[in-house]
C-alpha positions as CSV (number, residue, x, y, z in Angstrom):
1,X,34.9,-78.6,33.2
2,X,32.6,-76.9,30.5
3,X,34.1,-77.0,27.0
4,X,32.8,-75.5,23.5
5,X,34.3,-77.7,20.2
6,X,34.3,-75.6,17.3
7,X,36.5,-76.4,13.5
8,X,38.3,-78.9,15.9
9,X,39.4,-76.8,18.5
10,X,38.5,-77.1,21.9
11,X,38.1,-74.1,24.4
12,X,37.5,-74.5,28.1
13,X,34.6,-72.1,28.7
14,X,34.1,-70.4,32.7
15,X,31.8,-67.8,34.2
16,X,33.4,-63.7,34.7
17,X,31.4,-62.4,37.7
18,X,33.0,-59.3,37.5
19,X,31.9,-59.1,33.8
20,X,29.1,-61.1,33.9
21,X,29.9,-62.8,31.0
22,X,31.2,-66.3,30.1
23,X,34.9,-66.6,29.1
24,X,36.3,-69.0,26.7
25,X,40.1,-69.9,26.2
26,X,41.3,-71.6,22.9
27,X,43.1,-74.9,24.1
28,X,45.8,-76.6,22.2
29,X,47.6,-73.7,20.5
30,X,50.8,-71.9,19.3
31,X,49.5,-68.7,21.3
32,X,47.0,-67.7,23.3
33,X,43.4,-66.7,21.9
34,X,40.3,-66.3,24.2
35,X,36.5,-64.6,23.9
36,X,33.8,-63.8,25.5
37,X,29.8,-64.0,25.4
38,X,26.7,-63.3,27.3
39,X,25.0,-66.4,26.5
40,X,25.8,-69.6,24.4
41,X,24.9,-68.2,21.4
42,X,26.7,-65.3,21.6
43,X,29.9,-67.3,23.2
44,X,29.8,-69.5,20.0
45,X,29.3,-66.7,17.7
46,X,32.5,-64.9,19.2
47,X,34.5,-68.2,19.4
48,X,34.2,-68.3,15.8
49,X,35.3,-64.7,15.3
50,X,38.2,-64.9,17.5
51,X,39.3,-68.5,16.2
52,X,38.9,-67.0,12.6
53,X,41.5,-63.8,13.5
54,X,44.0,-66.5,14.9
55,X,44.1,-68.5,12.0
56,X,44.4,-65.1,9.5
57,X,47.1,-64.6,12.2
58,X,49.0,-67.8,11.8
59,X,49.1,-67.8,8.3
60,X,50.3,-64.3,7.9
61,X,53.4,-65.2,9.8
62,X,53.6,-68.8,8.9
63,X,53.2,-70.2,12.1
64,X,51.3,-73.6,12.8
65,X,48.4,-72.8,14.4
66,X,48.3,-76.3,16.7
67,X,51.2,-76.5,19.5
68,X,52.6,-79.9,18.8
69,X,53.5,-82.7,21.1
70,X,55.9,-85.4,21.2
71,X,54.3,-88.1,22.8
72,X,56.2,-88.0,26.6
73,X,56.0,-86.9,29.3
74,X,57.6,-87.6,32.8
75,X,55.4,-88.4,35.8
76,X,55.9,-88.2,39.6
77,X,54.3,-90.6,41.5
78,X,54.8,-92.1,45.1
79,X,57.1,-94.9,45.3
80,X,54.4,-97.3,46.7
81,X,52.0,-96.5,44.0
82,X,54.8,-97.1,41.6
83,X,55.5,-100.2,43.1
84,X,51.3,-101.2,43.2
85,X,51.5,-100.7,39.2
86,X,54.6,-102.6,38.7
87,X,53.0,-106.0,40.1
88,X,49.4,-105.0,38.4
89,X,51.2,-104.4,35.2
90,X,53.5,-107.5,35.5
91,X,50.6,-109.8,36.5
92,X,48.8,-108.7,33.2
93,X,51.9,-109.1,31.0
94,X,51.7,-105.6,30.3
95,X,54.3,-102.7,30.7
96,X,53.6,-100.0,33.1
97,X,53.3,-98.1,29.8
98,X,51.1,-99.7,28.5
99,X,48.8,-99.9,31.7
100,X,49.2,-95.9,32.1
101,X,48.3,-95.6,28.7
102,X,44.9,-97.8,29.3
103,X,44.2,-95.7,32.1
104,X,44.3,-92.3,30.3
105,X,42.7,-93.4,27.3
106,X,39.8,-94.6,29.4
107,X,39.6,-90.5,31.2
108,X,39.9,-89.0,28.1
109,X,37.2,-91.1,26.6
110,X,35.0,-90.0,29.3
């Protein structure tokens, strides 16, 4: 996955071939803002233009510009590989919690 950081906001960046152009979507927000550029120069150029009118947006209406999030989520797994990390977890005297959370820290650092 290519992304662009800009401000502290993160957009996932991926090729148009019918415009020929890259295409960048804001991540992480209230609403939905995207852009577009021929080259990486221009893509960062017009993620700062399009990040900038957001923002104006956002505080024109008073609306927080980040989507916020409460911590949880649920999770589906199979019933073996639940059962697989409920004796790894218990053998390391650690929840399953606490194990998940290892594990996604660990992709997300990466």
């Amino acid at each position: 996955m290519n992304m662009m950081t800009l401000e502290g906001f993160n957009a996932k960046i991926e090729y148009d071939a019918e415009l020929d152009m890259f295409r960048g979507e804001i991540l992480g927000l209230n609403g939905g803002a995207d852009f577009y550029g021929k080259n990486p120069a221009e893509l960062r150029a017009e993620f700062k233009r399009s990040l900038d009118v957001y923002l104006d947006v956002c505080r024109l209406k008073g609306i927080d510009p980040r989507r916020s999030y409460s911590g949880k989520f649920n999770l589906r797994i199979s019933p073996e590989l639940h059962q697989k990390l409920a004796i790894i977890a218990e053998a390391e005297g650690k929840s399953i919690n606490a194990l998940a959370q290892e594990a996604l820290q660990q992709r997300v650092a990466a």
